[in-house]
One Martini backbone bead per residue (centre of mass of N, CA, C, O) as a GRO file, in nm:
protein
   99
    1UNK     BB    1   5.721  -0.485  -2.705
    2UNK     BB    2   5.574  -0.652  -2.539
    3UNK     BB    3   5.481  -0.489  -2.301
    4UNK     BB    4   5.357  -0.264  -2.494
    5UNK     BB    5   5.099  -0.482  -2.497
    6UNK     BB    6   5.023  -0.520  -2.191
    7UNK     BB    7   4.985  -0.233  -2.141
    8UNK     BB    8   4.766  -0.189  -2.343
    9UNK     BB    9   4.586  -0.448  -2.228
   10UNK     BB   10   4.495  -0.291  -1.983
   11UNK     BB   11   4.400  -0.035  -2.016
   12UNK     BB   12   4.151  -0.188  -2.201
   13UNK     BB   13   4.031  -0.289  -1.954
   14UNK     BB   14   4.010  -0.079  -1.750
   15UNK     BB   15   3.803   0.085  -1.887
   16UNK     BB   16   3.617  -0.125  -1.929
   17UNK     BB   17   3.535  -0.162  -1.691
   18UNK     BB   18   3.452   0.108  -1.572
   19UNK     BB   19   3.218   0.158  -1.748
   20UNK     BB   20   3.071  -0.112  -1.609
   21UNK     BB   21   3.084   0.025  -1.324
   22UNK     BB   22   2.881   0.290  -1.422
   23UNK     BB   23   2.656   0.127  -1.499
   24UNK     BB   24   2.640  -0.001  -1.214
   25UNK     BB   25   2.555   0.262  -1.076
   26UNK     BB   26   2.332   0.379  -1.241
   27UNK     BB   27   2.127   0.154  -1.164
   28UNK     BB   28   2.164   0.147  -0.847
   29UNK     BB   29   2.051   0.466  -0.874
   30UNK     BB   30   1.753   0.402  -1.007
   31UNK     BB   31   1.681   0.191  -0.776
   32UNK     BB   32   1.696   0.416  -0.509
   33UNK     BB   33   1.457   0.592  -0.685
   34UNK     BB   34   1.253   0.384  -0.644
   35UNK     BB   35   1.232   0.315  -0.363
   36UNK     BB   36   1.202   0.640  -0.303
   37UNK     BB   37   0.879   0.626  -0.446
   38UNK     BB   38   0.760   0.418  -0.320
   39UNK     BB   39   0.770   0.480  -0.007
   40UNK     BB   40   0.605   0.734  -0.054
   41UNK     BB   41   0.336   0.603  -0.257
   42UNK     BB   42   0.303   0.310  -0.083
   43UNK     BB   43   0.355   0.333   0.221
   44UNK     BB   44   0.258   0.553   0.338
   45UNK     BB   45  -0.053   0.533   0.331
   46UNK     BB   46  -0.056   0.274   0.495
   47UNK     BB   47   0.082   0.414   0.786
   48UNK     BB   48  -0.158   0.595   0.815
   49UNK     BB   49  -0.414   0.419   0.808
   50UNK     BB   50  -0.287   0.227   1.059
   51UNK     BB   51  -0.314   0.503   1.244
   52UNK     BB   52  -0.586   0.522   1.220
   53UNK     BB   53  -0.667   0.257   1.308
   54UNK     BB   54  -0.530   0.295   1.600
   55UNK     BB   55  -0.711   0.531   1.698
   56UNK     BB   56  -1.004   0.407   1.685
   57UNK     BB   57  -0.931   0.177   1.876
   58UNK     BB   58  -0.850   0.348   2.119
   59UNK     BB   59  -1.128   0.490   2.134
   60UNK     BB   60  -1.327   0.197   2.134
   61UNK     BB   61  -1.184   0.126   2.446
   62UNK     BB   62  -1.228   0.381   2.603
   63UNK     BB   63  -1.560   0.364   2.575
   64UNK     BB   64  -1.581   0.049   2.688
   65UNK     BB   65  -1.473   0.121   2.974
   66UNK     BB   66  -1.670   0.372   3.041
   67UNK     BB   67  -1.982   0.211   2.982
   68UNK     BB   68  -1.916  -0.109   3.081
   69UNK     BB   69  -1.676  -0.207   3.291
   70UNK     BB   70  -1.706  -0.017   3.514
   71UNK     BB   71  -1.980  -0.047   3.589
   72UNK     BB   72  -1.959  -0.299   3.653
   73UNK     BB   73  -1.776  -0.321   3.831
   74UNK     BB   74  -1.963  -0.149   4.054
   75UNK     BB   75  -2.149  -0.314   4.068
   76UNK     BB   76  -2.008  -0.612   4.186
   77UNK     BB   77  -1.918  -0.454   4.427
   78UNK     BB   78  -2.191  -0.405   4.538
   79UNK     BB   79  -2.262  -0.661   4.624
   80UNK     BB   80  -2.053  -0.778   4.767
   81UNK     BB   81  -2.101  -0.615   4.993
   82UNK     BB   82  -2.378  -0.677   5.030
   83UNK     BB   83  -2.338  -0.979   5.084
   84UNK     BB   84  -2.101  -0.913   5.335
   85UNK     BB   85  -2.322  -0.803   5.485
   86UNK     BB   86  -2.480  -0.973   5.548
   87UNK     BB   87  -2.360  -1.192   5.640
   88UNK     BB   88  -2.279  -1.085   5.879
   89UNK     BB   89  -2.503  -0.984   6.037
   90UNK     BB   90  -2.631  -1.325   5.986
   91UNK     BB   91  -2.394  -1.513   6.066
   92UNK     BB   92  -2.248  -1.603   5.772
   93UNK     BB   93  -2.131  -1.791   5.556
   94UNK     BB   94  -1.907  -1.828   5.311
   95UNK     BB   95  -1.869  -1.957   5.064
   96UNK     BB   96  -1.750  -2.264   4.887
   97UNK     BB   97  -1.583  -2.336   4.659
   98UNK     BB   98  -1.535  -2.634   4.444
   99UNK     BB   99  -1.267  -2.824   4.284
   0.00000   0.00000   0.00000
């Protein structure tokens, strides 16, 4: 007769968890529910603008390198050139910076 007591009371524990089971994951299914429309709806947006802005500062370097840098760039070059030549043709030394 013990027996068929503690087997009954397992029986009704067993069960019992298992309900605690099944809401502890119908929970935990229901945040990962919230988590995927999270992620759709406030987090790609935010992913989109920061990829728009990604590209525009790209578009605005490389504006500022072909209207700017090249050009100074060549300027300098070209001077360079020219004080170079200078020196050679009239024998003159290049300066040395001191340090």
């Amino acid at each position: 007769m013990h027996i068929l007591v503690v087997r009954d009371i397992a029986i009704i524990v067993l069960a019992l968890e298992s309900i605690v089971i099944g809401v502890v994951l119908a929970l935990l299914l229901w945040q990962v529910r919230s988590l995927t429309r999270l992620l759709q709806e406030e987090i790609k947006p935010i992913l989109d603008s920061a990829r728009q802005t990604v590209g525009t500062v790209k578009g605005t370097t490389n504006l500022v390198s072909e209207t700017i840098v090249s050009p100074a760039i060549k300027v300098g070059s070209l001077f360079a050139g020219v004080r170079r030549t200078w020196e050679v043709i009239w024998g003159l030394k290049p300066k040395t910076r001191d340090k």
